[in-house]
C-alpha positions, 0 to 999 in steps of 0.5 A: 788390804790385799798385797799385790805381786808382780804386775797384776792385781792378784793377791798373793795366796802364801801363807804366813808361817810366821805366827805358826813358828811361834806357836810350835816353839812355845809348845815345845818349850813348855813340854820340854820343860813339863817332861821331867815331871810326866814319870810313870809311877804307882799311884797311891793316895797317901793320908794328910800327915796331921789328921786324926786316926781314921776308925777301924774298921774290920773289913781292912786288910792290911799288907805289912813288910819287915825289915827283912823284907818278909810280906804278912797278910792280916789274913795270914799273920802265921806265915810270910807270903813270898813277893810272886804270891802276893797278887793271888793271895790279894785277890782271894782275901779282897773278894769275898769283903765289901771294902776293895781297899788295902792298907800298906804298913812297911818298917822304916828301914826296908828298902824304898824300892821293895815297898815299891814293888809291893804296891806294884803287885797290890796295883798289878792284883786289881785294887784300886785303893791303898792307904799307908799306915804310919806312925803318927808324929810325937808332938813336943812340949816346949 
C-alpha cells in the first residue's frame, strides 16, 4: 500500500525517521547510564577472599610496600628500590624467570593511592599478571 501525494499517483520517496529517533534515543540513555562505570583503571586480578593458600612456588617475585611507603623486591630484601626504579628492576629480575608473574604485598595503612601507583609501574614494566598477597581472614568460633 503506497501513500500517494499530490494529484499523481506516485509514491512519496520521504522517509520515516520516526523509528530512527528512537533507536538513537535508547542508544543514548543506555550509554549515558553505562558511562560512569567505563573508568580507566590498572588491572589486576585479584585472588577469591576464602580459597585455599596457593602453593609456593620459588620462581615468585614479590613487591612489598611498608607503611612508610618504601618498595622491597624479594630479589633485594637489604635495600628499598625508589618508585622511578621500580619498572627497570622489575624487568631485570622477571627476565631470566619462566613465571612472568609478580605478587603485590602492601601493609594495610599505606595510602591506596601508592599501591596504585606501584601496580602502575608493575603494569607500565611489561607484566601482565599480578596477584595480591593478603592476610587470610580468622574465622571465629562461636
Amino acid at each position: 500500500m503506497a501513500i500517494s501525494g499530490g494529484n499523481n499517483n506516485l509514491p512519496m520517496s520521504e522517509i520515516n525517521v520516526t523509528p530512527l529517533v528512537d533507536v538513537m534515543l535508547v542508544l543514548l540513555i543506555i550509554f549515558m547510564v553505562a558511562a560512569p562505570y567505563l573508568e580507566q583503571g590498572v588491572k589486576v586480578e585479584l585472588p577469591h577472599a576464602k580459597v585455599e593458600a596457593m602453593p609456593s612456588k620459588s620462581e615468585e617475585v614479590v613487591i612489598t610496600v611498608t607503611r612508610d611507603r618504601q618498595i622491597y623486591l624479594d630479589v633485594s630484601r637489604d635495600k628499598p628500590v625508589p618508585l622511578s626504579a621500580l619498572g627497570v628492576n622489575l624487568k631485570r629480575a622477571v627476565a631470566s624467570r619462566n613465571s612472568k608473574e609478580v605478587y603485590l604485598r602492601a601493609d594495610k595503612d599505606v595510602d591506596y593511592g601508592f599501591v596504585v601507583q606501584v601496580m602502575a609501574e608493575v603494569q607500565n614494566a611489561g607484566i601482565k599478571g599480578m596477584g595480591m598477597v593478603t592476610q587470610p581472614e580468622e574465622i571465629k568460633v562461636p
